[in-house]
KOLTORSE-308607 format. One record per residue (C-alpha): residue number from 1; residue in three letters; y, z, x. Coordinates in pm, 1 decimal. Layout:
<rs>
<seq:NUM | type:ALA | y:Y | z:Z | x:X>
...
</rs>
This chain:
<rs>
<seq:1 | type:UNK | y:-255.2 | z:1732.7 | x:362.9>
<seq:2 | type:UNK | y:66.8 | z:1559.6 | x:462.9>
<seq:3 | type:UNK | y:280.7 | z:1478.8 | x:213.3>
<seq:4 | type:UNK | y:451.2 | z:1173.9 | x:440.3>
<seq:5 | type:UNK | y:305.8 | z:861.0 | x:477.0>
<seq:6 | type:UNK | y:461.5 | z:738.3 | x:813.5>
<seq:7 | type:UNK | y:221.8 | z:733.9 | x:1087.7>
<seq:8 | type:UNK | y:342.2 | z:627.3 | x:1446.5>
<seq:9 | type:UNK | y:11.1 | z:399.2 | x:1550.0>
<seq:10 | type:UNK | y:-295.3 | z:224.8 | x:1371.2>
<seq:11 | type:UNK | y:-632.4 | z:118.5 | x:1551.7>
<seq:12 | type:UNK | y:-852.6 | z:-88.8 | x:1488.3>
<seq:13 | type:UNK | y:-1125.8 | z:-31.0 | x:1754.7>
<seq:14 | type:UNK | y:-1077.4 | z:302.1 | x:1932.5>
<seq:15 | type:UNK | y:-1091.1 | z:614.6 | x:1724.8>
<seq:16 | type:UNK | y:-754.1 | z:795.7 | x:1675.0>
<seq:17 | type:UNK | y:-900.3 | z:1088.4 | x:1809.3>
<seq:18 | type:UNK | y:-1155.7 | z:996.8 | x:2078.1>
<seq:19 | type:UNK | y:-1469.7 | z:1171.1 | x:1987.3>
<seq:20 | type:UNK | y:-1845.8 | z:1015.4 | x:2050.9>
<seq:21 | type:UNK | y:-1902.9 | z:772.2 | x:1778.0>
<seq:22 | type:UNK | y:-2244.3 | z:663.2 | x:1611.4>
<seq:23 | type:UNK | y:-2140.0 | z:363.6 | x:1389.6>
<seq:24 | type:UNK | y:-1893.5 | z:57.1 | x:1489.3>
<seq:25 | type:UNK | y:-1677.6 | z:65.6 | x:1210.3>
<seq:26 | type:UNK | y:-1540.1 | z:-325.9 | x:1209.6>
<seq:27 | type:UNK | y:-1902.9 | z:-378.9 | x:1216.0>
<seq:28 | type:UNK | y:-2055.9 | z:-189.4 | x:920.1>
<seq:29 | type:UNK | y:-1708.0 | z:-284.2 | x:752.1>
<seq:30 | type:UNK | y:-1794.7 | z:-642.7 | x:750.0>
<seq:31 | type:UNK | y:-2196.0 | z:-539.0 | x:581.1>
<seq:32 | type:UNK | y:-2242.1 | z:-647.5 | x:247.9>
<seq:33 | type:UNK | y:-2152.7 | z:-379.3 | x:-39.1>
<seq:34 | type:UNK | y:-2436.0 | z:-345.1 | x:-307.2>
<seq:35 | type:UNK | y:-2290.8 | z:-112.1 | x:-630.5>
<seq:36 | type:UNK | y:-2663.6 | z:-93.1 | x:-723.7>
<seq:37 | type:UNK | y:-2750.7 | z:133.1 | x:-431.6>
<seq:38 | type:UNK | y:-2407.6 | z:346.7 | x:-467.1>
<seq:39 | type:UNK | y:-2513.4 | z:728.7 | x:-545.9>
<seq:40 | type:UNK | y:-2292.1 | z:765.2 | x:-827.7>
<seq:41 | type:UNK | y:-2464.2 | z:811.5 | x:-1174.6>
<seq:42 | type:UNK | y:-2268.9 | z:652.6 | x:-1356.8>
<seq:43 | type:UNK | y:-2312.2 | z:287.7 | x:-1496.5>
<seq:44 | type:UNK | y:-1948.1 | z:225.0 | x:-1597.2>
<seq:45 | type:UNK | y:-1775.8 | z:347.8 | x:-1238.6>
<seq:46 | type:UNK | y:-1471.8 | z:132.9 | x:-1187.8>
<seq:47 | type:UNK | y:-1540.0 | z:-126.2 | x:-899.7>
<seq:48 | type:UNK | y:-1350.9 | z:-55.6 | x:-537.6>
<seq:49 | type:UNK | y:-1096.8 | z:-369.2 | x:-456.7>
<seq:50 | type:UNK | y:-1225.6 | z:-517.5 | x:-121.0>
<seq:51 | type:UNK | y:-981.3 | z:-410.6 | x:163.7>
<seq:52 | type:UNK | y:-732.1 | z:-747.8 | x:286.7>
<seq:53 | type:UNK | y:-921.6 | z:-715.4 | x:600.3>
<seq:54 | type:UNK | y:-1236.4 | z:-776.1 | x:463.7>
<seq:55 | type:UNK | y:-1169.3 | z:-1075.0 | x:229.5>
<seq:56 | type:UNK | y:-1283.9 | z:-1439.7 | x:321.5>
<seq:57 | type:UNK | y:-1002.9 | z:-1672.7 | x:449.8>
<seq:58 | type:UNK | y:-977.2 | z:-1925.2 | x:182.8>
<seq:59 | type:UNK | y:-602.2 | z:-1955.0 | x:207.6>
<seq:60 | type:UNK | y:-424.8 | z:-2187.6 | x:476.9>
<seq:61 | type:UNK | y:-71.2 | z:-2264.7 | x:572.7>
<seq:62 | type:UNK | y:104.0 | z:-2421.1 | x:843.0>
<seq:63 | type:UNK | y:199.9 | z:-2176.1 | x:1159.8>
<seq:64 | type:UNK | y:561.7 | z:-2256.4 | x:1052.7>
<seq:65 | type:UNK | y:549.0 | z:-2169.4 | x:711.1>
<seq:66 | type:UNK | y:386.4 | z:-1796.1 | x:795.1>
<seq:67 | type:UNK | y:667.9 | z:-1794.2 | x:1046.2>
<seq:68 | type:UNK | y:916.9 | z:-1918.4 | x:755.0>
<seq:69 | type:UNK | y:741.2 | z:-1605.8 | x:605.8>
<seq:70 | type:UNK | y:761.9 | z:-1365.4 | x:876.6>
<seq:71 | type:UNK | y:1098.1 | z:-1366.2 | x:980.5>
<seq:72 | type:UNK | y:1187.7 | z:-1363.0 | x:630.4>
<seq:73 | type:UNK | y:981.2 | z:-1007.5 | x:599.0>
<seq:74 | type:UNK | y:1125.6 | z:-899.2 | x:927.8>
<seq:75 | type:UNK | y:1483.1 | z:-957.7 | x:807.7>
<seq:76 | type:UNK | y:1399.8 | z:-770.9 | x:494.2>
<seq:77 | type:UNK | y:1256.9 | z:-464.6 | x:701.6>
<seq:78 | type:UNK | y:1573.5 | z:-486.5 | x:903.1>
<seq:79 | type:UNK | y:1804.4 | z:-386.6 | x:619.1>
<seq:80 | type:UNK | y:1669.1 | z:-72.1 | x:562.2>
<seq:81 | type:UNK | y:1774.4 | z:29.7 | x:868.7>
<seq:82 | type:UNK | y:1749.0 | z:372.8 | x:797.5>
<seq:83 | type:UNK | y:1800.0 | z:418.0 | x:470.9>
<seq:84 | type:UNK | y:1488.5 | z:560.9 | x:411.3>
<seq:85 | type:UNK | y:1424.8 | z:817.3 | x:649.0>
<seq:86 | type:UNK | y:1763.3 | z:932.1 | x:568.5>
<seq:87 | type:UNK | y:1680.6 | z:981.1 | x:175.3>
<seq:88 | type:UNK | y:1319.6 | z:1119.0 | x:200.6>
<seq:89 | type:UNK | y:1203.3 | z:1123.0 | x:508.0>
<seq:90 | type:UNK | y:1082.2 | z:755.9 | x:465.6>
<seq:91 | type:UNK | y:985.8 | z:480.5 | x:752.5>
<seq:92 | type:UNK | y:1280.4 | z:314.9 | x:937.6>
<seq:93 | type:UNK | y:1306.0 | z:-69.8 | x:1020.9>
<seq:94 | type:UNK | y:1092.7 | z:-30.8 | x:1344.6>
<seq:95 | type:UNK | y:802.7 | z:113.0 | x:1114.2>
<seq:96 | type:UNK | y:824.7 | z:-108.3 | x:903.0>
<seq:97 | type:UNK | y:802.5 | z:-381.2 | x:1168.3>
<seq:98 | type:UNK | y:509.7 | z:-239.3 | x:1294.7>
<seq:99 | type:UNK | y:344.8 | z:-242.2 | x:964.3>
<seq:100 | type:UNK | y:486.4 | z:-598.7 | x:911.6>
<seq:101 | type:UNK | y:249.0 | z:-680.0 | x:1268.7>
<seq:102 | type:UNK | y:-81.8 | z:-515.7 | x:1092.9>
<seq:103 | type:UNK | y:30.7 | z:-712.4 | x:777.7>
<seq:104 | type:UNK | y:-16.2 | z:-1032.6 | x:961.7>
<seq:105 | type:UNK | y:-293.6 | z:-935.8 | x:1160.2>
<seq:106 | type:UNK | y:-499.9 | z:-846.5 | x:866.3>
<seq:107 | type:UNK | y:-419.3 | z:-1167.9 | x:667.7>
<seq:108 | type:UNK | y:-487.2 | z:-1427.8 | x:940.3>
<seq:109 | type:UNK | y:-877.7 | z:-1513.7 | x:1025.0>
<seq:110 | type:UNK | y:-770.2 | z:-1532.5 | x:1362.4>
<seq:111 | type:UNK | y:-516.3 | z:-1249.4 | x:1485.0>
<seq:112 | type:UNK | y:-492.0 | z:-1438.6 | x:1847.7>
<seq:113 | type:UNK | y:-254.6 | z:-1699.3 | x:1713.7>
<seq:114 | type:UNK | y:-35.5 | z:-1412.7 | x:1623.4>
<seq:115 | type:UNK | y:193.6 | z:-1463.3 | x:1955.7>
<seq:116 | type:UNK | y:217.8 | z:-1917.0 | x:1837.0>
<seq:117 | type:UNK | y:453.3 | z:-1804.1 | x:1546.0>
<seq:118 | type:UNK | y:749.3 | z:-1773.8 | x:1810.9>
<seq:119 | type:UNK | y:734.7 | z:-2133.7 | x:1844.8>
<seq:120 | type:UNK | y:920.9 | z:-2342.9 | x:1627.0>
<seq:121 | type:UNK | y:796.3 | z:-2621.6 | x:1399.3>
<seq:122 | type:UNK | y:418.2 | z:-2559.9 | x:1469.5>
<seq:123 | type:UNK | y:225.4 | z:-2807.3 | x:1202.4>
<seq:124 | type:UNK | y:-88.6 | z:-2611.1 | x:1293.6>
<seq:125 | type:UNK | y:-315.2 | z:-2463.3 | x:1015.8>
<seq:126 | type:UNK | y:-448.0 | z:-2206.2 | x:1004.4>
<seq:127 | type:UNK | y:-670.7 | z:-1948.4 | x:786.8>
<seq:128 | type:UNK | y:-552.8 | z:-1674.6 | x:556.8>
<seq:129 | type:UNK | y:-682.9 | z:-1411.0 | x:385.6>
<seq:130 | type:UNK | y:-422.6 | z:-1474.7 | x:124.2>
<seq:131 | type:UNK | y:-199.4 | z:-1700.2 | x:-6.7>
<seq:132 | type:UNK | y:171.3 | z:-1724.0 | x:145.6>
<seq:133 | type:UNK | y:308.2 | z:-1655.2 | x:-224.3>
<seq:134 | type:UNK | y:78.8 | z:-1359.4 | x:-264.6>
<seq:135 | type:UNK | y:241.6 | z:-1194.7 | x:140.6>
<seq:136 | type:UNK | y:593.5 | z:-1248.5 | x:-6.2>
<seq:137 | type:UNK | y:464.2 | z:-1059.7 | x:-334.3>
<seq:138 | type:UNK | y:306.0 | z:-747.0 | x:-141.6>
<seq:139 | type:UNK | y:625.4 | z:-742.0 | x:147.8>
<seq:140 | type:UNK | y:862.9 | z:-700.5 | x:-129.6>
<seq:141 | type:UNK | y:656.2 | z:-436.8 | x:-303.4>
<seq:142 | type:UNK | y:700.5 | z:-286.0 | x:26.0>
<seq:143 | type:UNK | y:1029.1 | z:-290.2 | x:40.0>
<seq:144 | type:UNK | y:1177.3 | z:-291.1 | x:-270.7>
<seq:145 | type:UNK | y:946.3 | z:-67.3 | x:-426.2>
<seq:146 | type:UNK | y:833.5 | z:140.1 | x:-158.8>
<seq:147 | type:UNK | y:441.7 | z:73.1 | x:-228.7>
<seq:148 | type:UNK | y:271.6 | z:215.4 | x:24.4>
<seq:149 | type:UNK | y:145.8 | z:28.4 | x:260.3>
<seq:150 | type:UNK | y:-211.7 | z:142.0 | x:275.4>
<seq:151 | type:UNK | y:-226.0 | z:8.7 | x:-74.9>
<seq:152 | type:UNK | y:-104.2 | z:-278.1 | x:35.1>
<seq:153 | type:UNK | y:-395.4 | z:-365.8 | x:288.9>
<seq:154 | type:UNK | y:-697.0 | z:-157.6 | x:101.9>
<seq:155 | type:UNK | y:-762.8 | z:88.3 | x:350.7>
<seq:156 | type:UNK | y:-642.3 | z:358.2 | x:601.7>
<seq:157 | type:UNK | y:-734.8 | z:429.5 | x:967.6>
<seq:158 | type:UNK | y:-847.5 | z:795.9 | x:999.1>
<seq:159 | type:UNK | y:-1040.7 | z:890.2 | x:1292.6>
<seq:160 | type:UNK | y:-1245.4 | z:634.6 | x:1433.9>
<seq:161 | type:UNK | y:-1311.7 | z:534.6 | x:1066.5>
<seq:162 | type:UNK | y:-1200.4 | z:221.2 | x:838.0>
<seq:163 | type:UNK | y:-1150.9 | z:367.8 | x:500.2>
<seq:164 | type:UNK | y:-1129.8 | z:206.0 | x:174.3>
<seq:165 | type:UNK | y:-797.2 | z:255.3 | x:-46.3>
<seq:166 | type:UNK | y:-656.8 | z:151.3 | x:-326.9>
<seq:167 | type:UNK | y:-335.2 | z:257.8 | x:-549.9>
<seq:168 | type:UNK | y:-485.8 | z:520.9 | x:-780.8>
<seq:169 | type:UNK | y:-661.5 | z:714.4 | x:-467.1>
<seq:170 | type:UNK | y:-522.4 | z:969.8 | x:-288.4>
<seq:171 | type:UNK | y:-437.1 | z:820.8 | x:102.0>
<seq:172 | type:UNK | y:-611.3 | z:1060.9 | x:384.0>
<seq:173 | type:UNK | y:-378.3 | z:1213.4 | x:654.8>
<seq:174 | type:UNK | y:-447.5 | z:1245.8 | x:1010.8>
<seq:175 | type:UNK | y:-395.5 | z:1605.5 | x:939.3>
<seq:176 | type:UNK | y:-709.2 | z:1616.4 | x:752.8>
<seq:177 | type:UNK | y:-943.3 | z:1542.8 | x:1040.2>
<seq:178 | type:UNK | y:-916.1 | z:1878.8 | x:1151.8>
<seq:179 | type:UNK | y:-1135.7 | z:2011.6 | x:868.2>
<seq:180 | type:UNK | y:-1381.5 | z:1797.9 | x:1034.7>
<seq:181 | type:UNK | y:-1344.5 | z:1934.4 | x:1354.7>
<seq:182 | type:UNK | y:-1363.3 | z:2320.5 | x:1230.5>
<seq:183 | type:UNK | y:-1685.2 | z:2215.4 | x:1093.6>
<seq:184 | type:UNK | y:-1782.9 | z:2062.2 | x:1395.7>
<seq:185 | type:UNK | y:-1677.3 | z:2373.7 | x:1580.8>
<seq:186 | type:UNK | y:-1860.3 | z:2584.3 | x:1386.1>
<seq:187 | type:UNK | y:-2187.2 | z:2380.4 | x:1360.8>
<seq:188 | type:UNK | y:-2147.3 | z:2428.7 | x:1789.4>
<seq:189 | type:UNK | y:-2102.0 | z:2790.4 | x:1763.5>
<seq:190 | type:UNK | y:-2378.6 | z:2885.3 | x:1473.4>
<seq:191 | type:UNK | y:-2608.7 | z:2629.4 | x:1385.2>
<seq:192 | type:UNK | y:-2860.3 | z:2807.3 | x:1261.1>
<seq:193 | type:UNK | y:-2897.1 | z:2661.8 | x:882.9>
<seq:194 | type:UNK | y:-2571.9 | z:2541.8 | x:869.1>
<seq:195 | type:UNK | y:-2656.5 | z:2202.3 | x:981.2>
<seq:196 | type:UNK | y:-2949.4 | z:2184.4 | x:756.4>
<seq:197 | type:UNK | y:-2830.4 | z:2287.7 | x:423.8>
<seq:198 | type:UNK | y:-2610.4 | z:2146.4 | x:152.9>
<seq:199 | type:UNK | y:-2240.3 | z:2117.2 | x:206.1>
<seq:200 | type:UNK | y:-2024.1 | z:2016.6 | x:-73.5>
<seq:201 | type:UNK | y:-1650.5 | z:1814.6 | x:-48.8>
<seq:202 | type:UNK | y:-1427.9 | z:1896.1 | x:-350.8>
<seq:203 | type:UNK | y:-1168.2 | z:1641.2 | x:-445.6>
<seq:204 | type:UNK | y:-1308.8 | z:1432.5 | x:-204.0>
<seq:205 | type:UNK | y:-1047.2 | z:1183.6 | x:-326.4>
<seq:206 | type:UNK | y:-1186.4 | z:843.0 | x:-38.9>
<seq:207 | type:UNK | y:-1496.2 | z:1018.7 | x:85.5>
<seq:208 | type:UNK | y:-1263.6 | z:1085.1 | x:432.0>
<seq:209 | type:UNK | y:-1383.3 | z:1439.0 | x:474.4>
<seq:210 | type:UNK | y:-1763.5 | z:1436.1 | x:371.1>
<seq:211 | type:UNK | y:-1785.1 | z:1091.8 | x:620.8>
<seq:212 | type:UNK | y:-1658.9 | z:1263.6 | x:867.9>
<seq:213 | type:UNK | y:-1877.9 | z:1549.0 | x:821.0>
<seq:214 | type:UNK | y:-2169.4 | z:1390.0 | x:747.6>
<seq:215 | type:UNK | y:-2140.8 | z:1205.8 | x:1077.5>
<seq:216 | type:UNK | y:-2122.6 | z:1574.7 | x:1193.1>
<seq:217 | type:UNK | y:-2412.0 | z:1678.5 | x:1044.5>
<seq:218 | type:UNK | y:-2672.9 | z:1378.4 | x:1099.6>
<seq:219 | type:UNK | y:-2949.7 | z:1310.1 | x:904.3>
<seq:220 | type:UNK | y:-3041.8 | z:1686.4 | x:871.5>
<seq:221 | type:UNK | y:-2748.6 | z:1770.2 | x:647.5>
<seq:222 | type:UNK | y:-2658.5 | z:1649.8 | x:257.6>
<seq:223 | type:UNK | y:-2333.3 | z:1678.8 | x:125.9>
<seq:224 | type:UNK | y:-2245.1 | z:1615.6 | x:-209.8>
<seq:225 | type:UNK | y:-1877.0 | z:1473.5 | x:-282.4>
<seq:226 | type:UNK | y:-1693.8 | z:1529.3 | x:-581.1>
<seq:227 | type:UNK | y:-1374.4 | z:1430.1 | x:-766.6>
<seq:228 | type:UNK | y:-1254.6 | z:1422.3 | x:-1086.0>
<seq:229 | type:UNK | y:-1066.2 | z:1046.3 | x:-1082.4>
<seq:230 | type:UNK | y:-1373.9 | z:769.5 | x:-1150.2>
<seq:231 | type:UNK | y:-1203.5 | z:530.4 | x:-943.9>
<seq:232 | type:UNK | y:-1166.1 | z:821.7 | x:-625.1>
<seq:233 | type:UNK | y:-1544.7 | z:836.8 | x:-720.6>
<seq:234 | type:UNK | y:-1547.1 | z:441.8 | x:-679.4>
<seq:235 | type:UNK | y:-1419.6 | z:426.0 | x:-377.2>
<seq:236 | type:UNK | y:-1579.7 | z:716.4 | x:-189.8>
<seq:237 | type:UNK | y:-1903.3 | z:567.3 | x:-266.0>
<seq:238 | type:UNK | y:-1813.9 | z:221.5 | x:-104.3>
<seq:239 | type:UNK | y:-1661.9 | z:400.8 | x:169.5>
<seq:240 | type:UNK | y:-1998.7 | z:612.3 | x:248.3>
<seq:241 | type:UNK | y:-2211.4 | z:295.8 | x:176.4>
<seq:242 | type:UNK | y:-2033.5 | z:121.4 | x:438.2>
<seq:243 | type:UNK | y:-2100.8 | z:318.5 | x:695.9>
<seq:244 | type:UNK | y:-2444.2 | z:350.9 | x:621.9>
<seq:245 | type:UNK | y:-2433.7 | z:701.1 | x:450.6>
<seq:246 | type:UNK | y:-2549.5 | z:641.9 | x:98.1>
<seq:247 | type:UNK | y:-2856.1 | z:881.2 | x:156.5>
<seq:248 | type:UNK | y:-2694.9 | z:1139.1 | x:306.4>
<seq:249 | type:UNK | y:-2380.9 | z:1180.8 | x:53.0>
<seq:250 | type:UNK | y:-2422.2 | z:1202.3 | x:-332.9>
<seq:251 | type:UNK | y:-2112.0 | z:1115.1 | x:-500.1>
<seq:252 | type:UNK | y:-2036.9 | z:1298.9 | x:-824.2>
<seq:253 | type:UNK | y:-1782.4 | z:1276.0 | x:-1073.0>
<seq:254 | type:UNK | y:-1664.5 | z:1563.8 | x:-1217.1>
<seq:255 | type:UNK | y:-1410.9 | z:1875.8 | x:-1209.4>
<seq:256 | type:UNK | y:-1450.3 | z:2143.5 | x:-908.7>
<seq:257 | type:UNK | y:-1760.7 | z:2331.9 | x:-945.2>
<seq:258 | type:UNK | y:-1827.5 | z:2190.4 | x:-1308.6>
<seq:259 | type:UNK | y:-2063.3 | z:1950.0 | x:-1117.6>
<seq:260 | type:UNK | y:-2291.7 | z:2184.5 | x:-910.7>
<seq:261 | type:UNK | y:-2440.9 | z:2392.6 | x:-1160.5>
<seq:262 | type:UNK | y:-2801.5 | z:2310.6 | x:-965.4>
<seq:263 | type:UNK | y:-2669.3 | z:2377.4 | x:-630.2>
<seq:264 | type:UNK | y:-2528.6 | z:2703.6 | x:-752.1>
<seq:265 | type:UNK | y:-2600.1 | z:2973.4 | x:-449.4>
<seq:266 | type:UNK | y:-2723.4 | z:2691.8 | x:-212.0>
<seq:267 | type:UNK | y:-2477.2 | z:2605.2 | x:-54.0>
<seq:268 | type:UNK | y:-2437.2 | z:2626.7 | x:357.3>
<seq:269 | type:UNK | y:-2045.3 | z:2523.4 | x:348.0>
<seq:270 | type:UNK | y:-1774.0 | z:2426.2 | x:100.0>
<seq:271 | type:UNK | y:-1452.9 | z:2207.9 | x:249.0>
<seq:272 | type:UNK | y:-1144.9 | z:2094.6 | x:38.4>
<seq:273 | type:UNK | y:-860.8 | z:1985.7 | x:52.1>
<seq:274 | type:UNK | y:-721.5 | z:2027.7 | x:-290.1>
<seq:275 | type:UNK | y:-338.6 | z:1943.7 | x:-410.0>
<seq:276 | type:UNK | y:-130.9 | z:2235.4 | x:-331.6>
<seq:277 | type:UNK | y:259.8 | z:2068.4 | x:-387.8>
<seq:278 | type:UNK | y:420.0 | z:2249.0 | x:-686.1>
<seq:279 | type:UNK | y:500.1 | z:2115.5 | x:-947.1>
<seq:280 | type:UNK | y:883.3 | z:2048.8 | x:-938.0>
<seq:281 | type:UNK | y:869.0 | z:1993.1 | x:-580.5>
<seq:282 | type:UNK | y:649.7 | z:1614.7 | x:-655.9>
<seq:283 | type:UNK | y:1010.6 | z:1448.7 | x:-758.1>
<seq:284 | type:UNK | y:1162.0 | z:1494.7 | x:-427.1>
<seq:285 | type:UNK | y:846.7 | z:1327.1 | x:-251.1>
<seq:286 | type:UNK | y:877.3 | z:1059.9 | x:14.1>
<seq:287 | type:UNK | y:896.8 | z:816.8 | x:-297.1>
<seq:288 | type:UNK | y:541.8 | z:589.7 | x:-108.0>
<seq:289 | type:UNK | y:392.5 | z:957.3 | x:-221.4>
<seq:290 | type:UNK | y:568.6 | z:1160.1 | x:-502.2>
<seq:291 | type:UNK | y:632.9 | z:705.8 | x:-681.5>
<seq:292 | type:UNK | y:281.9 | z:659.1 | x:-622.5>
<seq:293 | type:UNK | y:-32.2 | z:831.7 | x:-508.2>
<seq:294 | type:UNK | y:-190.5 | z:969.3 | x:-791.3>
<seq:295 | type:UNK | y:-38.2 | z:1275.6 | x:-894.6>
<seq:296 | type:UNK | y:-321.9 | z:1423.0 | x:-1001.6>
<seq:297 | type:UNK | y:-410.9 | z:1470.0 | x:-601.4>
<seq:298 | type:UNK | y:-76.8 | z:1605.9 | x:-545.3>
<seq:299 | type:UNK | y:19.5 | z:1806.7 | x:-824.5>
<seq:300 | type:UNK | y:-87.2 | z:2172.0 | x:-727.4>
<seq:301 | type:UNK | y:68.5 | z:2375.1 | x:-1050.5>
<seq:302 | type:UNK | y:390.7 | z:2592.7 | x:-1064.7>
<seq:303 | type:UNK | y:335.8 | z:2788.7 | x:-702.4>
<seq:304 | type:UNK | y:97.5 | z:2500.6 | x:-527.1>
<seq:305 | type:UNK | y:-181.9 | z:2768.4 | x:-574.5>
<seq:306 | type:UNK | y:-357.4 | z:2664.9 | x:-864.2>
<seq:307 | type:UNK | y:-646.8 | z:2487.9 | x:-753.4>
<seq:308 | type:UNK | y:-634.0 | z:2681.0 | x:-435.2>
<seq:309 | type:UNK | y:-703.2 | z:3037.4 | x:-628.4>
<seq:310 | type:UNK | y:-949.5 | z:2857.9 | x:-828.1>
<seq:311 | type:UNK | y:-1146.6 | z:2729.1 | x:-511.4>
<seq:312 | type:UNK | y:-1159.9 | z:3091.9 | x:-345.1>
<seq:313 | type:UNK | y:-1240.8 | z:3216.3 | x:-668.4>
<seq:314 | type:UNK | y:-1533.9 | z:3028.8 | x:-725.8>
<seq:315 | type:UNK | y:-1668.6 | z:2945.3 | x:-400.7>
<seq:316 | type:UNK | y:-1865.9 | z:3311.4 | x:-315.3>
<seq:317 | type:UNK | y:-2131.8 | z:3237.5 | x:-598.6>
<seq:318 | type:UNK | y:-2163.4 | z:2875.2 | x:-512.1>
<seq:319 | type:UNK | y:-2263.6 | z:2959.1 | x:-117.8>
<seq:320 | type:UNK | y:-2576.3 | z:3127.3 | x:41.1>
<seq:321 | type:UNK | y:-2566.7 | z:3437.1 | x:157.1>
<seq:322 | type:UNK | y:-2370.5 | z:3446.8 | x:492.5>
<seq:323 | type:UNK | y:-2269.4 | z:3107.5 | x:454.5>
<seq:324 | type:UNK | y:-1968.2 | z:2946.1 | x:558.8>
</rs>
C-alpha cells in the first residue's frame, strides 16, 4: 500500500501494466448492475454510487460555458503551484491539470469535442454527465479541500481494470498489483492445487486484489473476499459483478478470519493487504489520505503491526497443508 495518492498517468483502454486480458473493461463497465445477483448475504448492504463515467448524460451546456468552467478550474489548479507537494507530498498544478483533463473527459458524452473548448464563444451544446454547478462543486472540493480525486469520479484505474470507488473505501495503489503478480508467479511455478482450491482476500477493501486474482485463477479457482466496512463490502461486490465475476468471488462481511470458520484448513492461499501506518503517523498523511480515506484501512495500531501479527498468526490453521 502507498500511502500517496498522486499517480503520474490514467488509462482508459490499455492496461497499466500490459498483461493478456480476458474482459474489456469499458465494456463490462457499461453492463447493467443487478444488487439481486451480488454474493453478499446481506439484505441491508449499503448501495455502491455509480462511477461519473458511467452515469447517463442528462445535463447540457453550451461549449462556452464548460470553457467559462474550465479555465476557471485551471486557474484554480494553478495557484497551488506547489504548495502541496511542498507540505505533504501532495500533487502540484500540472497534476492537478491532468486530473482537471480526466475531469472533463469523464463528464462530457462525447470526449472528442474536448479540443472545441479553445475556441471562443462556441453556442454549441453539448451532453454532460453532470450539471455545470455540480463540476464547480466537486473542482473546489478538489482544491480547497483536498478530496481526492478518485472520489471525485467513482473509480480508480488499476491494472487493466475500471474499479469502483467511493469516499468511505479504501483507494487501491498501483503498488498493490504486485500481489497479483506473485500469485500469478506462483500459480506458473506450482500449480498443482493451487489453482483449484479456495483463496481468500482479507480487507479486500474494492475487490482490487481478489479481481485481479480471480482473473488469475479462471473459472477453476474461488476466492472469497472479506472486509469489515459494509459499504467496502458494497462496492467490491459491484466491482466483481461488473466484470463478470459474481460466481467466482463470494463477498463477505466480517472481521479477518471471524468469517471463515467453514473454510477453516481449506484454504490453497491467503493475500492481504491490511493497514500497517501507525497510529500517530495517520496525522501527517498526504491530507487526500490521512483527511479522508477511511481510517479504518489505514490505521495499523501503535507499531503498524497489529493486524499484520494477527494475519501471520492466524493464517497456518486457516491453510491446507503445504499451502501457500
Amino acid at each position: 500500500m502507498r500511502v500517496s495518492l498522486t499517480r503520474a498517468c490514467r488509462f482508459y483502454t490499455s492496461p497499466i501494466t500490459p498483461k493478456p486480458s480476458f474482459f474489456s473493461p469499458r465494456a463490462i463497465l457499461n453492463q447493467p448492475f443487478s444488487s439481486s445477483s451480488s454474493s453478499s448475504s446481506h439484505s441491508s448492504t449499503p448501495k455502491p454510487k455509480t462511477p461519473l463515467f458511467l452515469k447517463p448524460p442528462k445535463y447540457s451546456a453550451t461549449l462556452s460555458d464548460l470553457k467559462k468552467w474550465h479555465n476557471w478550474a485551471k486557474a484554480l489548479a494553478s495557484s497551488v503551484r506547489s504548495t502541496f507537494a511542498d507540505s505533504d507530498n501532495g500533487p502540484d498544478s500540472s497534476i492537478l491539470f491532468r486530473e482537471l483533463n480526466w475531469l472533463v473527459e469523464d463528464s462530457l458524452e462525447d470526449p472528442s469535442l474536448i479540443p472545441q473548448l479553445g475556441f471562443q464563444n462556441n453556442s454549441q451544446s453539448v451532453r454532460l454527465r453532470i450539471g455545470l454547478d455540480e463540476l464547480y462543486g466537486l473542482w473546489k472540493q478538489r482544491i480547497e479541500k483536498r478530496k481526492p480525486f478518485q472520489y471525485l469520479v467513482g473509480c480508480e484505474h488499476w491494472r487493466d481494470l475500471v474499479l469502483s470507488v467511493e469516499e468511505g473505501v479504501f483507494i487501491p495503489r498501483p503498488e498493490t498489483e504486485l500481489m497479483v503478480d506473485l500469485v500469478s508467479d506462483v500459480l506458473v511455478r506450482d500449480n498443482d492445487g493451487l489453482r483449484d482450491g479456495f483463496w481468500v482476500d482479507l480487507g479486500t477493501g474494492s475487490g482490487a486484489i481478489a479481481i485481479g486474482i480471480a482473473r488469475v485463477l479462471g473459472s477453476k479457482g474461488s476466492i472469497i473476499a472479506v472486509d469489515l466496512n459494509p459499504l467496502a463490502a458494497a462496492v467490491a461486490a459491484f466491482n466483481a459483478q461488473r466484470y463478470g465475476l459474481q460466481d467466482i468471488i463470494e463477498i463477505r462481511q466480517g472481521s479477518w478470519f471471524g468469517k471463515l470458520k467453514d473454510v477453516e484448513g481449506k484454504l490453497s492461499g491467503v493475500v492481504s493487504n491490511p493497514p500497517y501506518i501507525p497510529s500517530d503517523d495517520i496525522s501527517g498523511l498526504q491530507v487526500e489520505v490521512g483527511k479522508h480515506e477511511p481510517r479504518l484501512a489505514l490505521d495499523g495500531g501503535v507499531d503498524g503491526l497489529d493486524y499484520l501479527l494477527h494475519l501471520c498468526n492466524g493464517t497456518a490453521s486457516m491453510l491446507k497443508p503445504d499451502k501457500w
